[in-house]
Structure formats: C-alpha cells, structure tokens
C-alpha positions in Angstrom: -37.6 23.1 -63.9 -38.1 21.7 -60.8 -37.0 17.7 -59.7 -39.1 16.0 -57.4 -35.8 14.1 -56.4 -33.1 16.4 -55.2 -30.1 15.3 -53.3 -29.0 17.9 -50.3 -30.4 19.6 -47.6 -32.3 23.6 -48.1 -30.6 26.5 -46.1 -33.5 25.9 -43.4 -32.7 22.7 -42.7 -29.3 23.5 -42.0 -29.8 26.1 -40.0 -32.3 24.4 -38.0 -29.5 21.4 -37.3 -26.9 24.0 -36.6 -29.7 25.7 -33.5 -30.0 22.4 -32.5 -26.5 21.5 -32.2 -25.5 24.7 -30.4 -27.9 24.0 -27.9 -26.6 20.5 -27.1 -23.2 22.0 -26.8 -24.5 24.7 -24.6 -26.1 22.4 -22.4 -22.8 19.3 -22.6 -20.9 22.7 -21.6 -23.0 23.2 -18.4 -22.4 19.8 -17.0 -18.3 20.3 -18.3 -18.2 23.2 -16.0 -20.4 21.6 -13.0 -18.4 18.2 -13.0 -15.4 20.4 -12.6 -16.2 22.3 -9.6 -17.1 19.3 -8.2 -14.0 17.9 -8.9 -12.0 20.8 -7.1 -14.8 20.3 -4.1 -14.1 17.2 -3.3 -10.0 17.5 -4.1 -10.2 20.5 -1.2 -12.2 18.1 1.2 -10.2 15.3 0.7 -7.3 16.8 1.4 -9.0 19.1 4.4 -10.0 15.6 6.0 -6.4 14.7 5.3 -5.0 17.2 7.3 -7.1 17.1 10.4 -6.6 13.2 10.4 -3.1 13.9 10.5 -3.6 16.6 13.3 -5.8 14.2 15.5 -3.1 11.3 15.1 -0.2 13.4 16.1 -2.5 14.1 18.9 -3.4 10.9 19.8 0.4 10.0 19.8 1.6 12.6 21.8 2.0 13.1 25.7 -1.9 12.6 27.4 -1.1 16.1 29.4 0.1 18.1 26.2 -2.8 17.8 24.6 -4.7 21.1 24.8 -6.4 23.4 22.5 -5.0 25.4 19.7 -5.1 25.9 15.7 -2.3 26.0 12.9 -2.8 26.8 9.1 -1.9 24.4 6.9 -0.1 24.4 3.8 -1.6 28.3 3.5 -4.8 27.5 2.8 -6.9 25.5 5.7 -7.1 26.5 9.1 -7.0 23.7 12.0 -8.6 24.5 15.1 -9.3 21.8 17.9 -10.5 22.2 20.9 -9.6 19.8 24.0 -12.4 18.9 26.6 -11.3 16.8 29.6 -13.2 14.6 32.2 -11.8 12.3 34.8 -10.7 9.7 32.3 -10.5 10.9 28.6 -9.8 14.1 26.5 -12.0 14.4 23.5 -10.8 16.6 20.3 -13.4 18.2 18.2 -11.5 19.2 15.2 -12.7 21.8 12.8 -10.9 22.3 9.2 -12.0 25.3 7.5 -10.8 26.7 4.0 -10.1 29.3 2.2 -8.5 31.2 5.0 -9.8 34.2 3.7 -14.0 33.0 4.2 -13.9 29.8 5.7 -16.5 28.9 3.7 -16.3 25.2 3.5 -15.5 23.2 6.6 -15.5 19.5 7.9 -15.6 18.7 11.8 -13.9 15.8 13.2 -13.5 14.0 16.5 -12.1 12.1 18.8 -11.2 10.7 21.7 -8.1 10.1 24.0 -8.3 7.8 27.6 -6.1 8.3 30.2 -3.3 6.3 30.5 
C-alpha cells in the first residue's frame, strides 16, 4: 500500500523545478546578451576616441597654417571630420568621429585648441 516515508521527488515536482530553472536561464541569458553588446559599444568608442586623439595630435604637431578643415575614414569603418575655426591667436578643432560609415549612428565629439606660434 501506500508509505508515508518515500524517498524521491513526484513528476510535479520535477516539472515545477525544471519551469523554474528555464526561467532563470532565460533571464542569466538576457544579461549574457546585454553585457555583450555593451562590450562591443564601448570596444567601438574606445577605439573611435582613439582615432580622433590621434587625428587632433597630428594636428597639433603639424605646421600652425596647415591646419584646416577636412575628414578621412579610418580603418573602413569611422569617419573623421574636423572642422578648423581661427581667431587672431589660436585655431580650435572640433572633431567629430562617427561610425558605422553606413548610419553614423554612434559618434563622440572632441576638441581642441592650437595658439599661434
């Protein structure tokens, strides 16, 4: 007959462990996937602030009258363009590093500023 005692688990309660544990995967998935992402976000900024520190230094370093404005790609995938404003004494560069090239849809702006030797 029946033992009040039993040893093991009813097919319920395994099933009810097993909806339990697919949704904690589910879920541990979701935040897999998001840190991810975020992980190729900030790889793409770093190495778009990379590039237009590199820009802005080679400007910086160059002749005070070459320095005008223009815009290159960079390693096919961010687009560089600066723009030169002059006054009596300095030039300032406002930098903008945009990527992908096909939708520019994430971009950083950068600045600086050059005297007059």
């Amino acid at each position: 007959m029946f033992r009040e005692n039993e040893n093991g688990s009813s097919i319920l309660e395994v099933i009810v462990a097993m909806v339990i544990l697919a949704l904690l995967v589910t879920g541990l998935n979701a935040c897999v996937v998001t840190l991810i992402n975020s992980n190729i976000t900030s790889k793409e900024m770093s190495e778009a602030t990379s590039a237009g520190c590199q820009i802005l230094d080679k400007l910086r370093g160059s002749d005070y009258e070459s320095i005008m404005t223009s815009s290159d790609q960079i390693k096919g995938k961010y687009i560089r363009c600066w723009t030169v404003t002059e006054d009596s004494i300095q030039k300032k560069i406002d930098l903008k590093v945009s990527w992908p090239i096909t939708d520019k849809k994430h971009s950083i702006m950068l600045s600086t500023i050059v005297a007059r030797p």
